[in-house]
N, C-alpha and C positions, 0 to 999 in steps of 0.2 A: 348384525353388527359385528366387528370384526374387534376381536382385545390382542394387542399388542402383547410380545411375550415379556417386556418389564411387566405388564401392567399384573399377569398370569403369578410373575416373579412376588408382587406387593399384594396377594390378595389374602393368602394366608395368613400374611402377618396382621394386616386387617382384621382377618377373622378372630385369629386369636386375642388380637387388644378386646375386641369387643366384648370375646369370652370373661378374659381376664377383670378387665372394667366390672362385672358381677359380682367379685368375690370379697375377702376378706381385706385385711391390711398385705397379707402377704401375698396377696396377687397386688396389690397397688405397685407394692414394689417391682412385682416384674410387668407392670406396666410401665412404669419410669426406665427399663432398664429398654424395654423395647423405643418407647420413644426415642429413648438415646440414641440406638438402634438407627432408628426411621431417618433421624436428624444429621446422620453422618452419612446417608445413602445420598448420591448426587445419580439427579435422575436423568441430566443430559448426559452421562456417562453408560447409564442404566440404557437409554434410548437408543445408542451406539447399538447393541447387539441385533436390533430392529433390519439395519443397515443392510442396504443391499453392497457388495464392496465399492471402495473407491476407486475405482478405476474407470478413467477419462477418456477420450479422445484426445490425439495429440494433433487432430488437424480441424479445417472448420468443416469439409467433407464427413469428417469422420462423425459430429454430431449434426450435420444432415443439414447445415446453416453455407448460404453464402452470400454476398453481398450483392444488390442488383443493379442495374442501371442509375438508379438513383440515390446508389449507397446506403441502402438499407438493409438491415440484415434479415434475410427470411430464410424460411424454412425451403430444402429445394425441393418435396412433394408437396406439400400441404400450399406451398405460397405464405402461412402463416408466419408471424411477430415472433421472436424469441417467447419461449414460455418459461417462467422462474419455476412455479410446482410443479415440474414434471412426473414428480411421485407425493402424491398427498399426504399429508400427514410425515413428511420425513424433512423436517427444514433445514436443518444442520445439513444432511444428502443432497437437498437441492442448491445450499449453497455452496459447495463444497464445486458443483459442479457448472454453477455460474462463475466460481474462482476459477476454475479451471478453462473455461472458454473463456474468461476474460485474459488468459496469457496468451492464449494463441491468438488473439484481436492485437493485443502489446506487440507479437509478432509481423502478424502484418502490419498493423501501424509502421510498423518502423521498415518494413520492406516499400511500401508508399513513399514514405519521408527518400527512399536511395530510388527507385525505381519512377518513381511519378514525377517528384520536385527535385530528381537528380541533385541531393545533395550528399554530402562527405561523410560517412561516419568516421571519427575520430578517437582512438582509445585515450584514455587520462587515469593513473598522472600520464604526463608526458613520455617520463623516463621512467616507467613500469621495467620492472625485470619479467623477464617470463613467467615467474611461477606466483606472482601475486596478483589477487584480485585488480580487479578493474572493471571502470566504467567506458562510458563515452558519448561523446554529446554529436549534434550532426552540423553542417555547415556547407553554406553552400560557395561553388569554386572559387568565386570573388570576395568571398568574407573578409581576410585579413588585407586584401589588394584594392577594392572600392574605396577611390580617393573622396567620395562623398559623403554617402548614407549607408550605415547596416542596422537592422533589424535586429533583435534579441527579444525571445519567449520565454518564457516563465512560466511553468504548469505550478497548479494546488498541490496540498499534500493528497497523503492516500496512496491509492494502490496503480494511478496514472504516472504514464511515463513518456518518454519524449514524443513530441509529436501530440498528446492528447490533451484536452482540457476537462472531459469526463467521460468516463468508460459507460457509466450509464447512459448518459446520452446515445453514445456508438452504438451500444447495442438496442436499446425504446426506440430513438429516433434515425438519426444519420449521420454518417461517416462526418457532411459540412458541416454538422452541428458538435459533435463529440471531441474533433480532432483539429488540429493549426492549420490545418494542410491547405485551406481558404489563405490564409494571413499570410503564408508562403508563400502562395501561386500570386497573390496579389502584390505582394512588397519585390516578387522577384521582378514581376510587369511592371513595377512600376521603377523598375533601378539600385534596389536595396542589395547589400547583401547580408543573408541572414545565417544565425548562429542560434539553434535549438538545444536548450539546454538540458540537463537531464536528473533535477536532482534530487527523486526520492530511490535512485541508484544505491546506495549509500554500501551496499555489503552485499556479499555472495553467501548461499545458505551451503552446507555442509553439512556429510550426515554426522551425528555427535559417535567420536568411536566410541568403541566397548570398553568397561574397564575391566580389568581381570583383578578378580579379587583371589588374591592369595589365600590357599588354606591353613588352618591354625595347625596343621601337622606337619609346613614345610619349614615351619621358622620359631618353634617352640620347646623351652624344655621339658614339657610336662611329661610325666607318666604316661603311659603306653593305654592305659585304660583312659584315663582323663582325656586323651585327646582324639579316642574315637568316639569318647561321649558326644563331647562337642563338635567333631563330626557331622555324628549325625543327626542331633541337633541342629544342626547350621544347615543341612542337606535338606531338613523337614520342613526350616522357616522357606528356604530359597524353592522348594517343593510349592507350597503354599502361597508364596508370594509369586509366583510363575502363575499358579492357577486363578489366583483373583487377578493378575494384571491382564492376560487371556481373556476372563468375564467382562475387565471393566474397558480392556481396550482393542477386541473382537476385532478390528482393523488394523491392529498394529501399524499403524502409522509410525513413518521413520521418526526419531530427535534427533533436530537439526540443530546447527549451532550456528552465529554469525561471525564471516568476516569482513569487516570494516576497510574501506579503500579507503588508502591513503588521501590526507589531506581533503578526504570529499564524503567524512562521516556521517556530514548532516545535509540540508538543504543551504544551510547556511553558509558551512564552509564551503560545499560545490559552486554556489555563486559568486565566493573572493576567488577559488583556483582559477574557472573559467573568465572572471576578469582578467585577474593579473596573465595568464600564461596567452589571454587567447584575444580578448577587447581591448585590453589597453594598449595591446601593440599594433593593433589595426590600424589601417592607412586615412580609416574615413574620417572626416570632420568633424559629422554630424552623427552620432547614435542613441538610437531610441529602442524604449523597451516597452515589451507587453507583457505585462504580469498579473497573474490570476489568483486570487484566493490568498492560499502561503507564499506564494510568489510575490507577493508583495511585501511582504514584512521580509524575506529575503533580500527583496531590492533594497529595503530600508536600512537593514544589516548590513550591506554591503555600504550606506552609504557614511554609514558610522566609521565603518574600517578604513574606508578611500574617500576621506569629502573632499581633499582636492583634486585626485584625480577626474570622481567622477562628476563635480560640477563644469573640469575642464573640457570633458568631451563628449558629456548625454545634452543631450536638447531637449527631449521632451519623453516621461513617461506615463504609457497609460496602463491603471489599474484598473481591474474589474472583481467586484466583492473583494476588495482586499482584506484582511486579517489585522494588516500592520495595527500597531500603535504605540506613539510617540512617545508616550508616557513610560509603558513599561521597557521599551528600549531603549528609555534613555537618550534619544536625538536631541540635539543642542539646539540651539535656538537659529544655528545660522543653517542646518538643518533643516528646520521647520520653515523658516524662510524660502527656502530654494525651491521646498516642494510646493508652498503655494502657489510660486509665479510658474510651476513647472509640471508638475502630476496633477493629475486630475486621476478622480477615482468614479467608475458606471457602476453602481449599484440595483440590484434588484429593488422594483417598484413600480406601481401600477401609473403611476405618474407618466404623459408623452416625455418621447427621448429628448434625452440633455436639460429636462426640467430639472432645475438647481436643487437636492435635497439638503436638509440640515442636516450636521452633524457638530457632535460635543466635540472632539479636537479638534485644534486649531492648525490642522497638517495641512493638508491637500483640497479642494474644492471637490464635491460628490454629487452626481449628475445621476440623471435617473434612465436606465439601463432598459426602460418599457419593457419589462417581462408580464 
């Protein structure tokens, strides 16, 4: 049996409660002091030192994964499935490095979206200066020129981005099932032009600088002795505090900070930008949206913000598990209207496909999505 070195870390102290627990009133005491003790140790911190480092692969090569014929993702000796415990017993580690394969999937996903469905990627805002964050969503050459029909997608919340509907799928099952890239190839056969949106975008990460703490010696009147007391006082705590952040954070992972793109903070607001700046000035007559999950209560939002734009120019939208609701968003009745004769919502259910399910709002009509 193999004992982890927290676990090597917790056993003394163990030991000695148990000692303690024996004795008079004044070991109670330092039993309580120890519990206190026990009670402020965080043991997924504690687990960390366990950690083999984090360091990833930055290709899908590099963790021995490629996609096959069938767009599934295998291992390239073994033939095998993605594997999540790659090291037992270390979850935090193993997930640490399913995040990390799930960026480089986000990558090619979106090399797919230019490269397969030859569509545009497009930065936003529009009028970005150089030196600020940015997104951008994809589109394909006829989006803002088809005088008929365009297409608009909508992915869930989480950690999926343009182009995907769920990362887990991508990776369990297959590229057609995880990804738009079907709904693409299909609306593009069929005449649409389409415009993939992108909006859990919302900020770029940054490492957080350093701050310099000034010494109490460069800006103080104290006496000559006083302020090398406090010195090195100040020298012993920051000693100390080096040495337990060392113990408790043995990977020194960067802190990061966030920056926020303009006007496209949230999911919410990235669905008014990409209207106003990119749908609403489009040529076609007819557009319709596919929206997933949060992508729906987005759509919803949006229709709060634009209801006459957008009952001027969407025809029809379909949701799948959408999130929306009417109530807490406040949609008005001529709102709730539109969507009945207009949205329809696939919901998971064991029910055959487009079997009518119920539902408590009075929004949109919900059909059953045969999973």
């Amino acid at each position: 049996m193999s004992i982890s070195l927290s676990s090597l870390i917790l056993l003394p102290i163990w030991i000695n409660m148990s000692q303690i627990q024996q004795g008079g009133p004044d070991e109670k005491e330092k039993t309580t002091a120890l519990k206190d003790l026990l009670s402020r140790i965080d043991l997924d911190e504690l687990m960390k030192k366990d950690e083999p480092p984090l360091d990833f692969p930055d290709t899908l090569e590099g963790f021995e994964y490629a996609f096959n014929e069938k767009g599934q993702l295998r291992h390239i000796k073994t033939g095998e499935p993605f594997v999540f415990n790659y090291r037992e017993d270390l979850h935090r580690w193993n997930q640490k490095r399913y995040e990390a394969l799930g960026e480089i999937i986000t990558k090619y996903v979106y090399d797919l979206l230019e490269k397969d469905c030859n569509l545009k990627k497009i930065f936003i805002p529009v009028d970005a200066t150089e030196s600020e964050p940015k997104s951008f969503i994809f589109m394909s050459e006829d989006a803002l020129t088809n005088p008929q029909k365009l297409m608009v997608l909508i992915h869930g919340s989480g950690v999926v981005r343009a182009g995907q509907w769920a990362r887990k799928l991508i990776i369990n099952e297959d590229l057609d099932s995880g990804t738009q890239i079907p709904f693409i190839k299909r609306a593009m056969d069929e005449g649409y032009g389409v415009i993939v949106l992108n909006p859990n975008e919302n900020c770029i990460e940054v490492e957080k600088p350093k701050t310099h703490v000034q010494s109490s010696s460069d800006s103080s009147d104290e006496p000559v002795e006083k302020r090398e007391r406090k010195d090195k006082v100040s020298k012993e705590t920051k000693k100390r505090r080096d040495f337990y952040e060392k113990y408790r954070n043995p990977q020194r992972e960067k802190e990061m900070m966030q920056l926020y793109i303009r006007e496209n903070g949230s999911p919410e607001e990235h669905t008014v930008y990409v209207w106003d700046h990119f749908i609403a000035k489009s040529a076609a007559e007819n557009v319709f949206f596919v929206a997933h999950s949060y992508g729906g209560l987005a759509f919803v939002e949006l229709m709060i913000q634009r209801e006459a734009d957008v009952k001027s120019k969407v025809t029809a939208v379909a949701l799948t598990d959408s999130v929306h609701n009417v109530w807490h968003q406040e949609a008005g009745k001529t709102i709730r209207e539109w969507m009945r004769e207009n949205c329809c919502n696939w919901v998971s259910s064991s029910e055959p496909l487009d079997t009518s399910v119920e539902s408590m709002l009075p929004d949109c009509p919900r059909v059953s999505a045969e999973l």
